[in-house]
C-alpha positions in Angstrom: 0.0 0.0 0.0 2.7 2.2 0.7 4.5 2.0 -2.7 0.9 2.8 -4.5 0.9 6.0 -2.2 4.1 6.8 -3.2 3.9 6.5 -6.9 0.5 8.2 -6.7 2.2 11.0 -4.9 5.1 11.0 -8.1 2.9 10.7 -10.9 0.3 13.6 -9.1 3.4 15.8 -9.0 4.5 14.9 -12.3 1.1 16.3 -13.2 1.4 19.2 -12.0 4.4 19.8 -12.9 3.5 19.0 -16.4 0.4 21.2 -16.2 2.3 24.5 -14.2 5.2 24.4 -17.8 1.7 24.2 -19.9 0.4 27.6 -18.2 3.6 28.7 -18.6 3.8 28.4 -22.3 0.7 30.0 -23.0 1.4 33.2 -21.7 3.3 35.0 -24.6 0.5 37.0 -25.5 -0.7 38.0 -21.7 0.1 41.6 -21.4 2.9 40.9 -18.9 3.9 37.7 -19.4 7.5 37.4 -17.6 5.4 37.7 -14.2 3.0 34.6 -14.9 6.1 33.0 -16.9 7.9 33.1 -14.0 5.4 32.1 -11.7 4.0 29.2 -13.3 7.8 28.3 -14.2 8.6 28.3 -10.0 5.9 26.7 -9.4 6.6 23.6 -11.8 9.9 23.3 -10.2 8.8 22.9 -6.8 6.1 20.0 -8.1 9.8 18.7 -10.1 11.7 19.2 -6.6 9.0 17.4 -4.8 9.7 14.4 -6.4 13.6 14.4 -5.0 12.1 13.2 -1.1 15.4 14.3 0.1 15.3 18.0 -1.6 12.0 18.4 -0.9 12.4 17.8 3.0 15.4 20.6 3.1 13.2 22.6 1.2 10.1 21.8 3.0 9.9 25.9 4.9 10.6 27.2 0.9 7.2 25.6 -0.3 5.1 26.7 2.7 6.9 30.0 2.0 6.0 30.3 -1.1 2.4 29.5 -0.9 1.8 31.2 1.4 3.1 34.3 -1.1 1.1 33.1 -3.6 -2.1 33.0 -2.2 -1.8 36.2 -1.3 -0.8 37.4 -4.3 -4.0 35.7 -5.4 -6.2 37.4 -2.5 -4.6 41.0 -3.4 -5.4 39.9 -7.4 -8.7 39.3 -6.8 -10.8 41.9 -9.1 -12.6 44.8 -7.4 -15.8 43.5 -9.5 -16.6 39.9 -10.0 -17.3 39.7 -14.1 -16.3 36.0 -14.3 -13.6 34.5 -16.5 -15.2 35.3 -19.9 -14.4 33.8 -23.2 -12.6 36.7 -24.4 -10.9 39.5 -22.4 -13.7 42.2 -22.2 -12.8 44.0 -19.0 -9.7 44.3 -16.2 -11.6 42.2 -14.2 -12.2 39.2 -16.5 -8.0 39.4 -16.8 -7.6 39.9 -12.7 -9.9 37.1 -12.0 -7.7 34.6 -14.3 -4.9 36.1 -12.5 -6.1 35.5 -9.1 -7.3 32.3 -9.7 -4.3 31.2 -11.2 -2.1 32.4 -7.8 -5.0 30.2 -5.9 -4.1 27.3 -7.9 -0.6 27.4 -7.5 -0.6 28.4 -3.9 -2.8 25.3 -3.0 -1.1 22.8 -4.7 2.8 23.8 -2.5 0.7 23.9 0.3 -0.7 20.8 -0.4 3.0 19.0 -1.3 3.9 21.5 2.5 1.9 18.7 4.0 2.7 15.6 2.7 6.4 16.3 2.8 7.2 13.9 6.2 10.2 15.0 8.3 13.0 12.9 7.4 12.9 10.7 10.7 9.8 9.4 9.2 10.4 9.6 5.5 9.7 6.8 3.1 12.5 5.8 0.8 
């Protein structure tokens, strides 16, 4: 049971990692696009670093850290005026909700890897 936990937790990670470089790509034509670039870029890494047990347990502070950053960044995002997501960039808003929502998702899934990282006493091999 272990070892299906464990490769669960890999290939989850590997997901997201996946996923974060995806987002990343896309944003060439966002009107700032080195900040979400960078972002979803950072945030790939730690899913990649995650799956190094013995990096992510020296590292485990750095992803609380940084969620906690990123959420809120995603709070401080959030739009003045709730317009939704849109189909097509309309307003400021429809762009700051993406934005925020986007911080959410990133912050959530560190804080997520935060908890399952066990101290290295207890780590599984």
């Amino acid at each position: 049971m272990k070892k299906l936990v464990t490769a669960l937790k890999y290939f989850i990670n590997l997901f997201w990692g996946i996923i974060f470089l995806l987002f990343a790509s896309v944003q060439f034509n966002d009107p700032d696009p080195a900040i979400w670039i960078f972002t979803y870029t950072v945030t790939a890494i730690f899913c990649f670093v995650y799956l190094k047990i013995d990096w992510a347990q020296r590292l485990k502070w750095l992803f609380l850290a940084a969620s906690m950053a990123l959420m809120l960044g995603s709070f401080l995002q959030f739009p003045p005026q709730w317009e939704g997501f849109g189909t097509e960039m309309k307003t400021a808003n429809n762009e700051l909700a993406r934005e925020s929502i986007g911080l959410l998702l990133c912050g959530l899934v560190l804080l997520v890897q935060f908890f399952c990282i066990k101290p290295k006493a207890t780590a599984e091999r």
